[in-house]
C-alpha positions in Angstrom: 100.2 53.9 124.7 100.7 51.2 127.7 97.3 50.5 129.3 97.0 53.2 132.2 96.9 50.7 135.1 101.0 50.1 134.4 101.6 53.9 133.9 103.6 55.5 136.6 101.1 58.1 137.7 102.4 61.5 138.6 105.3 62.0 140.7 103.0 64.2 143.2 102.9 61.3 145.8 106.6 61.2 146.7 107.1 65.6 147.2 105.1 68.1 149.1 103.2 70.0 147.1 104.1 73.2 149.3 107.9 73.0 147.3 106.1 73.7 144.3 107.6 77.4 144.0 111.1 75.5 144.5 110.7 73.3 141.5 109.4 76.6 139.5 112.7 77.7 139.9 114.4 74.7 138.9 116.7 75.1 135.3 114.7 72.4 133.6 111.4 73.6 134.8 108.9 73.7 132.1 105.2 74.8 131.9 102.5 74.0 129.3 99.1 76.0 128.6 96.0 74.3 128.8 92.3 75.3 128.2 89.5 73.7 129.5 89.4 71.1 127.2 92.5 71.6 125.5 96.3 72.4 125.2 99.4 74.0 123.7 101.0 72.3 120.7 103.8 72.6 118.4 103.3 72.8 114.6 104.4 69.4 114.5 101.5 68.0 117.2 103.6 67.5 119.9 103.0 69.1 123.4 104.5 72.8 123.4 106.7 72.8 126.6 108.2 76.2 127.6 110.8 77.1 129.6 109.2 79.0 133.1 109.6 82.4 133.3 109.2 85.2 136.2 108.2 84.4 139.4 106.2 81.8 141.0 102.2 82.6 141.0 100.2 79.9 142.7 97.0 81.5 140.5 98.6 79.9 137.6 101.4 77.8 138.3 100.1 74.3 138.8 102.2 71.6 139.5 101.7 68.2 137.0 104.7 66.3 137.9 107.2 67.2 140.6 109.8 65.0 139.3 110.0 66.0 136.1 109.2 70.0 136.7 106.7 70.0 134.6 104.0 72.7 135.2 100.4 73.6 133.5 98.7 77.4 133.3 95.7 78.6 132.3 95.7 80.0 128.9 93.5 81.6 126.4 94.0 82.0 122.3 94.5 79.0 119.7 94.6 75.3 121.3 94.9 71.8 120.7 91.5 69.6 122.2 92.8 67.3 124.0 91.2 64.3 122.2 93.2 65.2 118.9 96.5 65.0 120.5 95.7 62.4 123.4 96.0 59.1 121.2 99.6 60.6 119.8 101.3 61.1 123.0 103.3 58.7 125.0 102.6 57.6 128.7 103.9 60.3 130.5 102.9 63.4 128.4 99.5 62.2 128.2 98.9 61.9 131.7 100.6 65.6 132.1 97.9 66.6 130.0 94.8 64.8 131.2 95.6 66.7 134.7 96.4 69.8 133.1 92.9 69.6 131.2 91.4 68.6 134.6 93.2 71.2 136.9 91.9 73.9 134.3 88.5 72.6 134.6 88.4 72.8 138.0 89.8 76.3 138.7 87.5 77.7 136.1 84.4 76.9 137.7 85.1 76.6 141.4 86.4 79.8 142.4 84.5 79.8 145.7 83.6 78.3 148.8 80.6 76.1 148.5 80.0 76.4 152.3 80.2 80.1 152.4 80.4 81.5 149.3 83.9 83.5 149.8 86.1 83.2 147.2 88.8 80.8 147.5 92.7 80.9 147.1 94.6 78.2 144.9 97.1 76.1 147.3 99.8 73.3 147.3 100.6 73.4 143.7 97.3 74.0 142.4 95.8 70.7 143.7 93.8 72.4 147.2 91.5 75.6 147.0 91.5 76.8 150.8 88.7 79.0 151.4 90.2 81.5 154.3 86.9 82.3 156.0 85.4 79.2 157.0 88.8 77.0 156.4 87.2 74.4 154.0 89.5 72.7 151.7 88.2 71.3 148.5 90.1 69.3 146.0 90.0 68.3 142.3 86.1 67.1 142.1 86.3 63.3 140.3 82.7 62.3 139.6 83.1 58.0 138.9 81.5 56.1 136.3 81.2 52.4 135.2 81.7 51.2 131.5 81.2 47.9 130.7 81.8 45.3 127.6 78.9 42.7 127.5 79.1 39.4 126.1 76.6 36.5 125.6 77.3 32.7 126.0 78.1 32.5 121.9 81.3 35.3 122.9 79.5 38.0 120.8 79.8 41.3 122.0 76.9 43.8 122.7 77.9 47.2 120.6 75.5 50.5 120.8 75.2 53.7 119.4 73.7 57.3 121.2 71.8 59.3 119.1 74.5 62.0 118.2 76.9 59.3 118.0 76.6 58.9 113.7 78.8 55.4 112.7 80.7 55.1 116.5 79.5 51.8 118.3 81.1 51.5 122.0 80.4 49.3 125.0 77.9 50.8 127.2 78.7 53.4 130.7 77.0 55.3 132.8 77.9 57.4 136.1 77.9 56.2 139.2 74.6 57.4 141.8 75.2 58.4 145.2 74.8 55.7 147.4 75.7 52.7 144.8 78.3 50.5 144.5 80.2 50.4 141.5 78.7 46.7 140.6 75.2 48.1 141.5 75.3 50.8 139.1 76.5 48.4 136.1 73.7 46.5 136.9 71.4 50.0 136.6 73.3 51.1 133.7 73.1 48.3 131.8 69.4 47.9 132.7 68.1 51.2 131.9 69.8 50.8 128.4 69.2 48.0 127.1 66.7 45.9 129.2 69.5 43.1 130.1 70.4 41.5 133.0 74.4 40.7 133.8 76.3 38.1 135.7 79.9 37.5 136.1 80.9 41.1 136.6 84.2 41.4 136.5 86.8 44.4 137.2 89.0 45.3 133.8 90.4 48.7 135.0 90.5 52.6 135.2 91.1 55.4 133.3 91.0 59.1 134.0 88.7 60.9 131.6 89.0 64.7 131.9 85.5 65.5 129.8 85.4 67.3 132.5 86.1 65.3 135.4 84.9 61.7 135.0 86.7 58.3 136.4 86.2 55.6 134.0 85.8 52.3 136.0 85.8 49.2 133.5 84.4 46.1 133.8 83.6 43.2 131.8 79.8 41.2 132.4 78.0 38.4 131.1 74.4 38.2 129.6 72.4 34.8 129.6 69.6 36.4 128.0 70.6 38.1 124.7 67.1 38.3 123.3 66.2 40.5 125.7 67.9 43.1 124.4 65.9 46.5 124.4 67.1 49.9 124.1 65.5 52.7 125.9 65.5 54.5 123.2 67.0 58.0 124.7 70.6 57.3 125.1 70.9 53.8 123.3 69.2 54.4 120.1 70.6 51.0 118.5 72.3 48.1 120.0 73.4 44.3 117.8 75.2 41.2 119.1 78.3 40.9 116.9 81.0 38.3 115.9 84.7 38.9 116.4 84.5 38.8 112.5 81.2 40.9 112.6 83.1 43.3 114.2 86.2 43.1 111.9 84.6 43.4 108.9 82.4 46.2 109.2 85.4 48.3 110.8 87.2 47.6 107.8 84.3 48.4 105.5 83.9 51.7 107.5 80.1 50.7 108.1 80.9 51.4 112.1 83.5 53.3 113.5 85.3 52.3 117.0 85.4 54.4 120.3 88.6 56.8 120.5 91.4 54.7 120.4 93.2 56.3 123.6 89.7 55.1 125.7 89.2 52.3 127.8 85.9 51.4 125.5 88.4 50.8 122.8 90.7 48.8 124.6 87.7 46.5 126.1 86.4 45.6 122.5 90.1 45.3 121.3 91.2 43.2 124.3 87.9 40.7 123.5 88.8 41.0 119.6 91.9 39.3 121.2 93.8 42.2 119.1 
């Protein structure tokens, strides 16, 4: 997969969302089922795309990408989580399904107004929930958070494990607190987890992350102080300074095991790895 900051995004930008029953009809239309965290697949693993059928129903018919008439609907029965099929799917597809994921996310729990409590109709493709009562509109809920690779002035990298994490060792990320900027809470983060204190914050990029609704905001940091390193013990449970070779070695020995490779965490340690 291309990194996400050179995908083209959905074509939702260039079309009003109100033509959305106009594409349904479209000959090429085509609509996949998601779940929560998951979606429809072929035998073979790749996305099951199905021809539309009957009419338009904005309760279900969700628009992912007006250019290409691709839609997503709610389904129940046996699915595909997205995290098996994610790393397998090329650009486009996977960012159908990371909105799908995140559409059917949404809908499922915010069926009503949060002002007035009436419930709420689905609008403009599936993208708006227009409460009729009070006219509030709310829109897909994206709750940001930072992740950031640490390095010390030798180039080694700062890998840590969670507690239900087994062999995984990732780069460390947190969400983002009301009021913070997005440098603040890497400073917090980082902090709270393991003691340090970072310079040279730098922005590396973004990625969607539909687990439910998270914003992955990437960054790289510096740390002048390696020794004093100390976990809080809650969410960071154990936390080394490695070697580009360190790291090489005891992925191939199978001794640690990387972050998902379709994440940004992977693709910070793989871009300092040089790989």
């Amino acid at each position: 997969m291309g990194d996400w900051d050179q995908v083209r995004l959905l074509s939702l930008g260039d079309n009003d969302l109100s033509r959305s029953p106009l594409i349904w009809m479209r000959f090429d239309a085509r609509v996949l089922a998601f779940g929560v965290s998951s979606v429809a697949t072929t035998e073979d693993g790749a996305l099951d795309w199905r021809p539309v059928s009957g009419p338009y129903d904005p309760r279900r018919c969700w628009l992912l990408d007006a250019k290409r008439a691709w839609f997503a609907a709610p389904a129940d029965g046996e699915l595909t989580p997205l995290r098996q099929v994610w790393p397998v799917l090329e650009d486009a597809p996977a960012q159908a399904a990371v909105a799908g994921v995140g559409l059917t996310a949404w809908h499922a729990t915010h069926g009503y107004c949060p002002t007035c409590g009436i419930a709420t109709s689905i609008e403009d493709g599936g993208w708006v929930r227009l409460c009729h009562s009070c006219g509030q509109q709310q829109f897909p809920r994206i709750d940001p958070a930072v992740i950031v690779a640490l390095t010390d002035d030798d180039d080694r990298l700062l890998l840590g494990a969670q507690p239900t994490w087994g062999k995984r060792r990732s780069v460390f990320a947190g969400f983002v607190m009301g009021g913070e900027s997005l440098e603040q809470a890497v400073h917090r983060e980082v902090r709270e987890e393991t003691g340090l204190t970072v310079a040279d914050i730098t922005y590396y990029g973004s990625q969607p992350w539909p687990f439910p609704r998270s914003l992955m905001v990437a960054f790289t940091a510096r740390v002048h102080d390696p020794g004093a390193l100390r976990v809080d013990g809650r969410e960071i449970v154990q936390a080394a300074w490695l070697t580009r070779d360190e790291v090489r070695q005891e992925w191939q020995a199978g001794e640690i095991d990387p972050p998902p490779p379709m994440s940004i965490a992977y693709r910070l340690i793989m871009s300092w790895l040089g790989d």
